[in-house]
C-alpha positions in Angstrom: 1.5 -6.9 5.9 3.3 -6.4 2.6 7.3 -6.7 3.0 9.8 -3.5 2.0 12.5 -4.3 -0.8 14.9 -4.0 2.1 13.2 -7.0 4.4 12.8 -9.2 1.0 16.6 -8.4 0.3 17.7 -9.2 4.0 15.3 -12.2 3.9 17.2 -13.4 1.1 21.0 -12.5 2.0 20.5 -14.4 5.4 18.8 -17.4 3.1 22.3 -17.3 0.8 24.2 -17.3 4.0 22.6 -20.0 5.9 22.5 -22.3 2.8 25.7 -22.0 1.5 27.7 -20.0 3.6 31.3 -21.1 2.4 30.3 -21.0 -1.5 33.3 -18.9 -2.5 32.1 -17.6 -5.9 29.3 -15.6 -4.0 31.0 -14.9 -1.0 32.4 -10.9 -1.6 29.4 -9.6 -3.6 27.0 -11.5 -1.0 29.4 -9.7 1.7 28.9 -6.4 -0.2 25.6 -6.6 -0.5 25.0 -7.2 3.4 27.7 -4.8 4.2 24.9 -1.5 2.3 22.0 -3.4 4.0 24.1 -3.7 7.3 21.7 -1.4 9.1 18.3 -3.3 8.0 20.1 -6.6 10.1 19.0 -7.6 13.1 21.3 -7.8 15.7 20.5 -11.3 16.1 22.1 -11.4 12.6 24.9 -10.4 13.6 26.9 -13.6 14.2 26.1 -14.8 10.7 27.5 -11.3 9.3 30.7 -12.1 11.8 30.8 -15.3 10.0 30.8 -14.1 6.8 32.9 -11.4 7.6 35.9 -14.0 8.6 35.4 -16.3 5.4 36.0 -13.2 2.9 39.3 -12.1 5.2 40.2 -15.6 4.7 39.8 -16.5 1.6 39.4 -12.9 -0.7 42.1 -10.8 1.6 43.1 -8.7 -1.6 39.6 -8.1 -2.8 38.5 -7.4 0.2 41.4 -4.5 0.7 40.6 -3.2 -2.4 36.9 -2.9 -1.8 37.3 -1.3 1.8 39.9 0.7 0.6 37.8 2.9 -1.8 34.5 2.2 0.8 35.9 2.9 4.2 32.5 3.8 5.1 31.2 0.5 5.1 34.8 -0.9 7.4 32.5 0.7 10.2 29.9 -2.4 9.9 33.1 -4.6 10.0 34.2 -2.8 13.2 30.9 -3.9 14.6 30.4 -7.2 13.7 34.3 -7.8 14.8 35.0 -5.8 18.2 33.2 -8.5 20.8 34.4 -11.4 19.3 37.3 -11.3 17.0 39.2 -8.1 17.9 42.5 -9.5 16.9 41.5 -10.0 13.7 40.1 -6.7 13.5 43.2 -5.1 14.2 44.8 -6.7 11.9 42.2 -6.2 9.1 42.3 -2.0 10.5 46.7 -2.0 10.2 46.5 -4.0 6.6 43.5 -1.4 5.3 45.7 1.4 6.4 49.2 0.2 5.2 50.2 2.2 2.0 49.6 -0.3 -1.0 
């Protein structure tokens, strides 16, 4: 069975996370990448998306902003990955998104 672009890209993206999932110089384009390929995840991905999805608020809060700012279509993957388990920071992430810069 020959593999799509997509699967070799998800292949790849969940390869970068579980190798070096705290490398910080990769972390927001890796998170942008998975955030357009969100819908090619598995749901058993999920949790390593989550995980990835609390480093970048962590540690790139004003890229981040800035990103989902002008791409508040993709904030709707983050509302995903963050509802179950982290919906404190998620609300937190939704009233600093929506505060006027």
């Amino acid at each position: 069975m020959q593999r799509t672009d997509s699967e070799s890209v998800i292949k790849a993206l969940r390869l970068s996370i579980l190798l070096g999932p705290n490398e910080l110089h990769y972390l927001l384009d890796r998170f942008k990448l998975c955030g357009i390929y969100f819908k090619q995840f598995e749901a058993k991905d999920y949790h390593l998306l989550g995980s990835q999805t609390l480093l970048v608020w962590k540690f790139t809060r004003k890229p981040f902003l800035r990103f989902f700012r002008k791409n508040l279509g993709f904030f709707e993957s983050v509302k995903i990955l963050m509802q179950e388990k982290h919906p404190e920071i998620l609300q937190k992430m939704v009233s600093t998104i929506n505060k006027p810069t």
